[in-house]
C-alpha positions as CSV (number, residue, x, y, z in Angstrom):
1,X,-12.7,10.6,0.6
2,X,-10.4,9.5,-2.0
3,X,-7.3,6.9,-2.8
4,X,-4.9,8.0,-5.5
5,X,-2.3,5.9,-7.2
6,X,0.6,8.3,-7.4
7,X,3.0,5.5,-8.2
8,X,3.3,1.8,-7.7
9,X,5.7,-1.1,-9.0
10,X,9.5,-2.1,-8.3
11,X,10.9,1.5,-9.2
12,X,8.9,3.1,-6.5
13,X,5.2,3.0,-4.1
14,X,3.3,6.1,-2.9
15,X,-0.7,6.3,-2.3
16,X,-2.4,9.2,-1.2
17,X,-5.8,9.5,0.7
18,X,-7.8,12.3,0.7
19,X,-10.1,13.1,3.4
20,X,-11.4,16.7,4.5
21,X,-8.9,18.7,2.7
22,X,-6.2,17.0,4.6
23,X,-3.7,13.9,2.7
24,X,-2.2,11.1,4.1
25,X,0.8,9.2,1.8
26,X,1.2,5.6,2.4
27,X,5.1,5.6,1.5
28,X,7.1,7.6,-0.4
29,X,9.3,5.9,-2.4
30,X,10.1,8.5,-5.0
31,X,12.1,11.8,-4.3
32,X,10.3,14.3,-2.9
33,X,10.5,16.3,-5.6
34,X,9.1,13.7,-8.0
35,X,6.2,13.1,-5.3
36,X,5.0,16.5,-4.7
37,X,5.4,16.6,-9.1
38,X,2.9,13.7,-9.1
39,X,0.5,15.5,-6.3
40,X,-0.2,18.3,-8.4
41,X,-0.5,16.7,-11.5
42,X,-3.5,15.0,-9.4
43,X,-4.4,18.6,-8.4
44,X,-3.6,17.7,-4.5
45,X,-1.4,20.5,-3.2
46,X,1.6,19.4,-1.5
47,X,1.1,21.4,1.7
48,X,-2.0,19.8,2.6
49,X,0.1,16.8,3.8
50,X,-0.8,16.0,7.6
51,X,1.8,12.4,7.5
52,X,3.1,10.1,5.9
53,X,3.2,6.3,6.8
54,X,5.9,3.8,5.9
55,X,5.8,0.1,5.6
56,X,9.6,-0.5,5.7
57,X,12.9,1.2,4.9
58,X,13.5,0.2,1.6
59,X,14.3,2.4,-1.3
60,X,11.6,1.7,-3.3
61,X,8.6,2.9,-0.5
62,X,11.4,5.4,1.6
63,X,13.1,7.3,-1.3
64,X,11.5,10.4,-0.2
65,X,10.1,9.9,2.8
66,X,11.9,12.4,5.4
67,X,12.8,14.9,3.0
68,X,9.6,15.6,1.9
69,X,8.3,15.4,5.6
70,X,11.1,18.0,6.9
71,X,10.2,20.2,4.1
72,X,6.0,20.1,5.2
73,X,6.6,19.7,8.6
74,X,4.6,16.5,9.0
75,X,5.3,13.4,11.0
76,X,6.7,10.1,9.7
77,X,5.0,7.2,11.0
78,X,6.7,3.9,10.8
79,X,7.7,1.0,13.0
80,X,10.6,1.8,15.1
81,X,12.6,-0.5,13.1
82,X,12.3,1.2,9.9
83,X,12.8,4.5,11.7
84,X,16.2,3.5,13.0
85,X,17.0,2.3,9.3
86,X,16.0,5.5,8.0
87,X,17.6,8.0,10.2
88,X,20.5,7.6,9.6
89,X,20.5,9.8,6.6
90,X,17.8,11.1,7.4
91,X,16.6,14.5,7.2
92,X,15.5,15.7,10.8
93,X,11.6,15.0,11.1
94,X,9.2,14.0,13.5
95,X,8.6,10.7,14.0
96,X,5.5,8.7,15.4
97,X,6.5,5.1,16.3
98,X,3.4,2.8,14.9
99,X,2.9,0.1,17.0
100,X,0.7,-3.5,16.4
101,X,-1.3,-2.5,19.6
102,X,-2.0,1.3,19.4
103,X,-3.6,3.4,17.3
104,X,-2.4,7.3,16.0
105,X,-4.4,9.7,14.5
106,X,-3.0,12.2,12.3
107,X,-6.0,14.9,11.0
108,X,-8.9,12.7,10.4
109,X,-6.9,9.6,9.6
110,X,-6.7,7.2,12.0
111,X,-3.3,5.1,11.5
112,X,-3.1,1.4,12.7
113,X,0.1,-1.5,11.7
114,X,0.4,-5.3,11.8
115,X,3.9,-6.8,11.4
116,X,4.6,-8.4,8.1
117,X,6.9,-10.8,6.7
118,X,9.3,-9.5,4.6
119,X,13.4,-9.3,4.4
120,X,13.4,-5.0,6.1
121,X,13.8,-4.2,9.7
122,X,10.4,-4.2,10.9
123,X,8.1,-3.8,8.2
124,X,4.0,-3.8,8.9
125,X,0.9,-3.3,6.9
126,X,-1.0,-0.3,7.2
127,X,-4.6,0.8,8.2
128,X,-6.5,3.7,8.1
129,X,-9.9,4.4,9.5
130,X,-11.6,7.3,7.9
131,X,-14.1,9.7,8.9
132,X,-17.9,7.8,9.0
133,X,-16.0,4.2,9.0
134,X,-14.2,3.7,6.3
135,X,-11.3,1.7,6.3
136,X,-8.3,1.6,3.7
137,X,-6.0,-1.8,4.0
138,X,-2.4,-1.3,2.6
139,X,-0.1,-4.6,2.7
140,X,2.7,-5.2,0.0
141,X,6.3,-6.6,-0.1
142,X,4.8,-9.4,2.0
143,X,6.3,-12.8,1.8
144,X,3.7,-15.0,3.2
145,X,0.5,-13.4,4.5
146,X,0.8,-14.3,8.3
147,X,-2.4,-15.2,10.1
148,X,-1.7,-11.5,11.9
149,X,-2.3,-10.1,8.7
150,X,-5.0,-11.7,7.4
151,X,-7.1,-10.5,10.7
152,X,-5.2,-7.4,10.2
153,X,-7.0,-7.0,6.7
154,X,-10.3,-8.4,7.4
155,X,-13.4,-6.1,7.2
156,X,-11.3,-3.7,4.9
157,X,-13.7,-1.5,2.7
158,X,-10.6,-1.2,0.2
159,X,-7.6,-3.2,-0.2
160,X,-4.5,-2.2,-1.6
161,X,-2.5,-5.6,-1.9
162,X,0.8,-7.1,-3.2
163,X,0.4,-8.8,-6.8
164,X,4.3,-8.6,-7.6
165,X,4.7,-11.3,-9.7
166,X,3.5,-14.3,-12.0
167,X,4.9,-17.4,-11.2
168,X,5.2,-18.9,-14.7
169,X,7.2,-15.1,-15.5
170,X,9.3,-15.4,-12.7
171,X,10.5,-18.2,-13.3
172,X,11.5,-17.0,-17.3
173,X,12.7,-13.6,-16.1
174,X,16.4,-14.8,-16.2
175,X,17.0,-13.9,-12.7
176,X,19.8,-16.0,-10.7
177,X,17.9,-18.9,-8.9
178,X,19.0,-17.0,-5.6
179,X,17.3,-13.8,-6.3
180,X,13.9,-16.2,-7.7
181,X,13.9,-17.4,-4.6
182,X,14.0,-14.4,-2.5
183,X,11.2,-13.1,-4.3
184,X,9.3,-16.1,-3.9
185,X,10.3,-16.7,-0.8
186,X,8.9,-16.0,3.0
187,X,10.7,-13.1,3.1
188,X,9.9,-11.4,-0.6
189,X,6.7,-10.8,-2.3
190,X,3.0,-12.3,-3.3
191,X,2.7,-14.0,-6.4
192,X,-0.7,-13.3,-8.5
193,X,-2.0,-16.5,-6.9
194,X,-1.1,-16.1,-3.4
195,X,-2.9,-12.5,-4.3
196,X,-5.8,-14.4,-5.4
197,X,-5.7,-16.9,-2.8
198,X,-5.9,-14.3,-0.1
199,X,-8.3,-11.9,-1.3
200,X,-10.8,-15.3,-1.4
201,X,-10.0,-15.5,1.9
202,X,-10.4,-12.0,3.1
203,X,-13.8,-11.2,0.4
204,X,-17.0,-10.0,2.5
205,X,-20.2,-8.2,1.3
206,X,-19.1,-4.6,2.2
207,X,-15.1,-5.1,0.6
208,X,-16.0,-2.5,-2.3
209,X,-12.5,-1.9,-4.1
210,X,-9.3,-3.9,-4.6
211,X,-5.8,-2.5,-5.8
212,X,-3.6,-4.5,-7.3
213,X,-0.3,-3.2,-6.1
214,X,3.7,-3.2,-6.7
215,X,3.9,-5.2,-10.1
216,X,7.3,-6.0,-11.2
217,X,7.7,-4.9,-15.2
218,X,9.9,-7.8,-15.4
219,X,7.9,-11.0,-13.6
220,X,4.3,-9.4,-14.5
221,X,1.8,-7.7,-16.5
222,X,-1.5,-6.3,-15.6
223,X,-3.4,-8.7,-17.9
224,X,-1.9,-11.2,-15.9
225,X,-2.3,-9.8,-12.6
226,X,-6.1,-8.7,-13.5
227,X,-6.7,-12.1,-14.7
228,X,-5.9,-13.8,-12.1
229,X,-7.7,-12.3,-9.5
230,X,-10.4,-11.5,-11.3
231,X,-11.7,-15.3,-11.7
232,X,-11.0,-15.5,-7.8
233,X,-13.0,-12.2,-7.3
234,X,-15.8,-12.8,-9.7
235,X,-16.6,-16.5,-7.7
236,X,-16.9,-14.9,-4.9
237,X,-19.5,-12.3,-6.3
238,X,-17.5,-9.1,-5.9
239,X,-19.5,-6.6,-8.0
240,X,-16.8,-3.4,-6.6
241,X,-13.9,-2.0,-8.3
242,X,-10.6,-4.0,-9.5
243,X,-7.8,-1.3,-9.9
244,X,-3.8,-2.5,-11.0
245,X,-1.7,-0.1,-9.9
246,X,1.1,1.5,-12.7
247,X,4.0,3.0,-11.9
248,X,4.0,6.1,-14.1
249,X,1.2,8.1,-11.9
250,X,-0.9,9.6,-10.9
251,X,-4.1,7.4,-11.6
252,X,-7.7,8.8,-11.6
253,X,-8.8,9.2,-8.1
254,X,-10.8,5.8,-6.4
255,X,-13.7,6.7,-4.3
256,X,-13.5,5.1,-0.9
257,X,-17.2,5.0,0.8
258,X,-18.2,3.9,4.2
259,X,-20.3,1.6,5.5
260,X,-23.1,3.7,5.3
261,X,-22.4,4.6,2.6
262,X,-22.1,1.3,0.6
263,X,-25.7,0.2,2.1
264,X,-27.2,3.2,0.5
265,X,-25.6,2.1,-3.0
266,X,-27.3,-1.4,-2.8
């Protein structure tokens, strides 16, 4: 069972897990082309798609989306909201609405959402329960971390989470007030420190990787981002792996173990 970074930051998001020869994408914000590029530079070939999830509509996590799952002939999973955004010039695909009280399997992946808070049409966080237990946490372009979300995310054996920007950054970037504030804002995106501050909140014994996702090049750095939640991480005695996410994929693959799995490692 693996997680590869094909691709995260503010010019596109797309993860891919691995699991008994069969791959899930968590968005697809590149062109299909460019995604199905990036898969076999990671030596993942393209047809062994079985869905692709979406958080939300937007450009940046969509670009690609139904294209690429017309031409495979997988489903799109996504909140009805973002499918009704998406549609619209959409390629025809089939769709599985994912709901905040049901759970779809696709191959061995089974797919799970939480609402979020975030200026799309119905954007959610994404989980996946693997095969033996694992379980992968996806939540980015998030505003403020909602108490849904952080039960949502608890237990996670990996986290891929929002660290979009640094405040101090931000706040230097030469953006119009109006656009700083809708990043930093209810509706935009976690800061390093609100990263931080919720991964001290959500840290337990068996949380075995963290990945830092959907840096801005303009408000961040990874030396910042690592930093940052590193110091939070390390008081909390994490001892797992701390990955930040760059947007010129694909990254080495991340092993995602299980339960059982992580007790035999101790």
């Amino acid at each position: 069972m693996r997680l590869i970074v094909l691709g995260s930051g503010s010019k596109g998001n797309c993860f891919a897990l691995v699991c008994d020869g069969a791959v899930l994408l968590i968005d697809a914000g590149f062109s299909a082309r460019e995604i199905e590029r990036r898969l076999e530079r990671a030596s993942i070939e393209p047809g062994a798609l079985a869905g692709i999830a979406l958080t939300h509509e937007h450009g940046d996590h969509a670009a690609g989306a139904t294209r690429l799952a017309a031409r495979h002939g997988v489903p799109l999973l996504a909140s009805m909201g973002t499918w009704q955004a998406v549609r619209q010039a959409a390629e025809p695909c089939d769709f599985i609405p994912l709901g905040t009280a049901s759970t779809v399997t696709v191959g061995p992946f089974a797919v799970s959402a939480c609402p979020t808070s975030h200026d799309a049409a119905e954007p959610i966080a994404v989980g996946v329960t693997l095969p033996g237990g694992a379980s992968v946490g996806a939540a980015y372009d998030l505003g403020r971390p909602t108490q849904a979300v952080r039960w949502f995310l608890r237990d996670r054996h990996c986290l891929i989470l929002e660290a979009n920007h640094d405040e101090g950054l931000l706040r230097a970037s030469g953006y119009p007030a109006s656009v700083q504030q809708r990043i930093a804002g209810p509706g935009g995106h976690l800061s390093n420190f609100d990263a931080a501050r919720l991964l001290d909140d959500l840290y337990h014994d068996a949380l075995q990787t963290v990945v830092l996702a959907h840096l801005s090049r303009r408000c961040n750095s990874q030396v910042a981002a690592r930093t940052t939640v590193t110091a939070t991480l390390a008081g909390r005695g994490f001892f797992g792996e701390l990955v930040v996410a760059e947007q010129d994929g694909p990254m080495a693959a991340i092993a995602i173990r299980g339960p059982a799995q992580h007790s035999l490692s101790i």
